[in-house]
C-alpha atoms as an extended CHARMM CRD file, in Angstrom:
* protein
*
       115  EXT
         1         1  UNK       CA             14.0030000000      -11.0210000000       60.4980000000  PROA      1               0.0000000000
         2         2  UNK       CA             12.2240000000      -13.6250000000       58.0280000000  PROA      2               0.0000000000
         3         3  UNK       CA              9.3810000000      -15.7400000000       59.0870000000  PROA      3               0.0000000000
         4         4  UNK       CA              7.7850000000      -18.8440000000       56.5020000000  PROA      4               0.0000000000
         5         5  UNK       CA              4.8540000000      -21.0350000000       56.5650000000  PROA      5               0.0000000000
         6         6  UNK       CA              4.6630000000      -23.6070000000       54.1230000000  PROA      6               0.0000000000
         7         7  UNK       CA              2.0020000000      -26.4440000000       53.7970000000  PROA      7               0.0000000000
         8         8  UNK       CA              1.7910000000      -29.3260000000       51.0810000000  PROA      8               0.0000000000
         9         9  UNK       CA             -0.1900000000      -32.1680000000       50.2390000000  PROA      9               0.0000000000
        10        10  UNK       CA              0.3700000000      -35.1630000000       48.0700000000  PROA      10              0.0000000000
        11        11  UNK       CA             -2.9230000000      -36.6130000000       46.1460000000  PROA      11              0.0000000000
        12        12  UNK       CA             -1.4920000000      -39.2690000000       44.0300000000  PROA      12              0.0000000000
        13        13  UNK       CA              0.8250000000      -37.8930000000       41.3660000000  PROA      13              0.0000000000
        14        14  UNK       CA             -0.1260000000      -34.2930000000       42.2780000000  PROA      14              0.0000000000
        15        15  UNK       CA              1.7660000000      -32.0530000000       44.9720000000  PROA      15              0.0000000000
        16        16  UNK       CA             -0.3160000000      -29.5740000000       46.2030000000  PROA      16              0.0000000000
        17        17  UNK       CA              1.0060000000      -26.2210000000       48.2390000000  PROA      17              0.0000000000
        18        18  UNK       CA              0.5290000000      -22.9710000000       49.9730000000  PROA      18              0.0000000000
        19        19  UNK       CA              2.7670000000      -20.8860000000       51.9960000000  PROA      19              0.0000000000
        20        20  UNK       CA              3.4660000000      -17.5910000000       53.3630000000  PROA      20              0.0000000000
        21        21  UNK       CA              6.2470000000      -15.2720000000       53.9130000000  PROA      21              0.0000000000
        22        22  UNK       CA              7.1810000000      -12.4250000000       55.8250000000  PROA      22              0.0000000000
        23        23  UNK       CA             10.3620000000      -10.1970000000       55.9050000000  PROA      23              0.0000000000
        24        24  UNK       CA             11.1880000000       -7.4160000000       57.8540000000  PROA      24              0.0000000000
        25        25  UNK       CA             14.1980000000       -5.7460000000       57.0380000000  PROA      25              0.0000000000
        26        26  UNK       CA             16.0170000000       -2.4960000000       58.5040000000  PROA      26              0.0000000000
        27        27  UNK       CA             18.6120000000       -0.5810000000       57.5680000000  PROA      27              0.0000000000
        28        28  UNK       CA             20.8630000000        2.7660000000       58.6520000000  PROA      28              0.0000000000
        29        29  UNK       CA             22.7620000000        4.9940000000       56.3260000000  PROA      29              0.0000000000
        30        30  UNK       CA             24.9740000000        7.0790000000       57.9850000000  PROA      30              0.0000000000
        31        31  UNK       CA             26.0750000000        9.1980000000       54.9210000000  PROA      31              0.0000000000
        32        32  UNK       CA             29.6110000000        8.6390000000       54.4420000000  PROA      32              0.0000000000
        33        33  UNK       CA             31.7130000000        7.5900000000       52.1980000000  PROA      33              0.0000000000
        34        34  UNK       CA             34.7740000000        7.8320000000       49.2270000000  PROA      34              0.0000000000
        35        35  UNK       CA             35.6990000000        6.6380000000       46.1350000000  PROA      35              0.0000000000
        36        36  UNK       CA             38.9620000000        6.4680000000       44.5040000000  PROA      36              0.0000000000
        37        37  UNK       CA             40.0950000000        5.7260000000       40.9150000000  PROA      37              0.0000000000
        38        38  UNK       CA             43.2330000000        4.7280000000       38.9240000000  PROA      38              0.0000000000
        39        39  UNK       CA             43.9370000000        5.3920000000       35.3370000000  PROA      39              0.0000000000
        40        40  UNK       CA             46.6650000000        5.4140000000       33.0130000000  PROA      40              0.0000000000
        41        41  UNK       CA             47.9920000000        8.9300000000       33.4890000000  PROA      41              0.0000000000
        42        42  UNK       CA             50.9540000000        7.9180000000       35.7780000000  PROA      42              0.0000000000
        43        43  UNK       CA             52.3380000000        5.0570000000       33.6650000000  PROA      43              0.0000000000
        44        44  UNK       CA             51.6270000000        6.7000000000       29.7640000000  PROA      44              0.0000000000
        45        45  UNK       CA             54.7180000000        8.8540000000       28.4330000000  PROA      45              0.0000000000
        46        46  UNK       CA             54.8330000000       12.3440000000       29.2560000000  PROA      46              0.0000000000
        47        47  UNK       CA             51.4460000000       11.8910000000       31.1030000000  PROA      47              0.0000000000
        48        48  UNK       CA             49.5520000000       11.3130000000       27.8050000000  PROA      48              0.0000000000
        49        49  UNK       CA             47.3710000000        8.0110000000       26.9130000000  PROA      49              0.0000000000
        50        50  UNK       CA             49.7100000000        6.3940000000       24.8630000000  PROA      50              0.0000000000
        51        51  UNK       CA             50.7400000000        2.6440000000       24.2730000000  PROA      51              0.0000000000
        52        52  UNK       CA             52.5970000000        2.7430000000       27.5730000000  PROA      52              0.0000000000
        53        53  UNK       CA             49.2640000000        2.9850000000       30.0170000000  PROA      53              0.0000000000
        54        54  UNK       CA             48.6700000000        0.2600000000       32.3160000000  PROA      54              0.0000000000
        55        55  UNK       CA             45.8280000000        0.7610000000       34.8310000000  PROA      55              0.0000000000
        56        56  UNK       CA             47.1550000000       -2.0250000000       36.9610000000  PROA      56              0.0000000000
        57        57  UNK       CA             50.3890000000       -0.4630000000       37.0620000000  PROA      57              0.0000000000
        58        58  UNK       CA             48.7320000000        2.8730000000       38.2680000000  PROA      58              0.0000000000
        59        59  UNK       CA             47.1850000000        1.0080000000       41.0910000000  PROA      59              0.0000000000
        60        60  UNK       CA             50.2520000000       -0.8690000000       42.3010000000  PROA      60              0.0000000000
        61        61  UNK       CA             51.9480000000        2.2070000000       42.4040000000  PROA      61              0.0000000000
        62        62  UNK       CA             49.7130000000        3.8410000000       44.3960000000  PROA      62              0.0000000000
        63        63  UNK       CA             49.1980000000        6.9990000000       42.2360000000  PROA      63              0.0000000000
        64        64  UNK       CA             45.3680000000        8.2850000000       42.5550000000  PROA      64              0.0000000000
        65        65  UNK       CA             43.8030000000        9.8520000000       39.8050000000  PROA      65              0.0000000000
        66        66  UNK       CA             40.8050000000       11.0410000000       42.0870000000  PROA      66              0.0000000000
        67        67  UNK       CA             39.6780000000       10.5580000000       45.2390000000  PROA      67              0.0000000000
        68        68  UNK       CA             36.2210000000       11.4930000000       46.2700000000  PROA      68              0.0000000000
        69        69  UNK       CA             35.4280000000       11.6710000000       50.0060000000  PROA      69              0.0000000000
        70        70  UNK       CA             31.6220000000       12.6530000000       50.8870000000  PROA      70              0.0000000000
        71        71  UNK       CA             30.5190000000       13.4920000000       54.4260000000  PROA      71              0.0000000000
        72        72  UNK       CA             27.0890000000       14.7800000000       55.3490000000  PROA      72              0.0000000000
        73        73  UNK       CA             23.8680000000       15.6320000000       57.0700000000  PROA      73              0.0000000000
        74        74  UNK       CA             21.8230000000       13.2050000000       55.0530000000  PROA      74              0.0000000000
        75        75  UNK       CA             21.5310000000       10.3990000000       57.3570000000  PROA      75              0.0000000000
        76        76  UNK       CA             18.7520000000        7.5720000000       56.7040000000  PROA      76              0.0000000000
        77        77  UNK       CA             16.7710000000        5.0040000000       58.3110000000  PROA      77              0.0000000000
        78        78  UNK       CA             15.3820000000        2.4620000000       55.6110000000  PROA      78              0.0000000000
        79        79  UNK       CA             12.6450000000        0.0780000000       57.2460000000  PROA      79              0.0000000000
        80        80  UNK       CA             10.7860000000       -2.2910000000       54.2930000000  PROA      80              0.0000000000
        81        81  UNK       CA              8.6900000000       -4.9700000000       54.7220000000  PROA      81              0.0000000000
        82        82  UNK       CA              7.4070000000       -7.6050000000       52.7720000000  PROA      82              0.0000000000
        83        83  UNK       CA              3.9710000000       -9.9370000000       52.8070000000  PROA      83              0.0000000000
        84        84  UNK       CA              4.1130000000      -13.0820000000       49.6580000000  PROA      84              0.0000000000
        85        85  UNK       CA              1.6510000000      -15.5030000000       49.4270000000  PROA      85              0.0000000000
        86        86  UNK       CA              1.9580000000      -18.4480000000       47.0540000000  PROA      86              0.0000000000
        87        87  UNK       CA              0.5310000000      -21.3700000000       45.4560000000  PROA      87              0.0000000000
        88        88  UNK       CA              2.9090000000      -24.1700000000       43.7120000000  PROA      88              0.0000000000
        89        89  UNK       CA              1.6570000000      -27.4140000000       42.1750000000  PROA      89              0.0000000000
        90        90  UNK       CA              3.6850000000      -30.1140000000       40.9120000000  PROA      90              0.0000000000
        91        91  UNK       CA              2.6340000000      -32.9820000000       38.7330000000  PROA      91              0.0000000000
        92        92  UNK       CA              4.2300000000      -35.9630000000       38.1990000000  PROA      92              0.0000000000
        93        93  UNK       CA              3.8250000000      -36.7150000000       34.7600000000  PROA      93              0.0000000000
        94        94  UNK       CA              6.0580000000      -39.6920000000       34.5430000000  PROA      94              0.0000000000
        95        95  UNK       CA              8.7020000000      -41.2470000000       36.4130000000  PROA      95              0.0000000000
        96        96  UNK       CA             11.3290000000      -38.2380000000       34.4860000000  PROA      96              0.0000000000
        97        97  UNK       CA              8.9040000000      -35.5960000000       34.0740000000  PROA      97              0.0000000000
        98        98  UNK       CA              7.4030000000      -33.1550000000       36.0890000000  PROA      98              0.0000000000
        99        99  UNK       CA              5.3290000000      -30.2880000000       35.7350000000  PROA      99              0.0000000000
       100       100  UNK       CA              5.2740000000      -27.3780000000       38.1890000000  PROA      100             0.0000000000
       101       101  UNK       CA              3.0230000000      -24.6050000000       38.3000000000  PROA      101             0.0000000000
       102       102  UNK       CA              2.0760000000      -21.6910000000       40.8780000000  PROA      102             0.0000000000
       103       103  UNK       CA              0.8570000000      -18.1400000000       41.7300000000  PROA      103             0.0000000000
       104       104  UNK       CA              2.5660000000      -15.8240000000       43.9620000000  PROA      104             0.0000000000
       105       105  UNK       CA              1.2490000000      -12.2700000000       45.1760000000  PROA      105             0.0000000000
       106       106  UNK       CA              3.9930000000      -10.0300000000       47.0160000000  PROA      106             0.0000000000
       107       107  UNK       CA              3.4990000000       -6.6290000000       48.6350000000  PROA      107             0.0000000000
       108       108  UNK       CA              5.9030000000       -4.6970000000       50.0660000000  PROA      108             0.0000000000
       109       109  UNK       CA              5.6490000000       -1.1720000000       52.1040000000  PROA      109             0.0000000000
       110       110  UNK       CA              8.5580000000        0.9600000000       52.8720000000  PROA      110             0.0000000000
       111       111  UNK       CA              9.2620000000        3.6830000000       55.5510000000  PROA      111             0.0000000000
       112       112  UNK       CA             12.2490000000        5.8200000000       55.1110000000  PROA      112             0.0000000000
       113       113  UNK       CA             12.9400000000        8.7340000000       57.7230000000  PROA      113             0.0000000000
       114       114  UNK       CA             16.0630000000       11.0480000000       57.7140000000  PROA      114             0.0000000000
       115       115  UNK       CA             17.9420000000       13.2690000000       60.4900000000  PROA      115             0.0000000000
């Protein structure tokens, strides 16, 4: 959920701005997960790196080198959210240049709780 406010005014060649923004943002971890990876093991001669390995090979063939499940008690709830104010100011210069300037200020808090 994202909410923005932004405001500008135009005095002659000068573009005045403000705004604000808000995010919140929330997020559940539920501690699972694997990994896998391929090497050149099952396509090198006499399963030593040689000239013969081909990673891609390893994969098409569907020969793991390691697989890596992980399964636990570590579940998470994320919550963040974020306050920015800012302040942008553009100035026509000339017709092909412009010159932009601004501030911004962002603060952020974050809550994390597990099982």
């Amino acid at each position: 959920m994202d909410y923005h406010a932004d405001l500008s005014k135009v005095v002659g060649n000068d573009t005045l701005g403000v705004g604000a923004v808000y995010y919140h943002i929330r997020a559940y971890d539920d501690s699972w997960g694997y990994g896998t990876n391929f090497t050149q093991n099952a396509t090198s001669q006499n399963s030593t790196s040689g000239p013969t390995e081909f990673v891609p090979a390893h994969f098409l063939l569907g020969a793991l080198d390691g697989y890596h499940p992980f399964l636990g008690e570590t579940g998470m709830s994320q919550t963040t959210n974020w306050w920015g104010l800012y302040g942008p100011d553009q100035w026509q210069v000339t017709k092909s240049l412009a010159l932009t300037a601004g501030l911004r200020w962002i603060m952020s808090a974050l809550l994390i709780s597990t099982k």
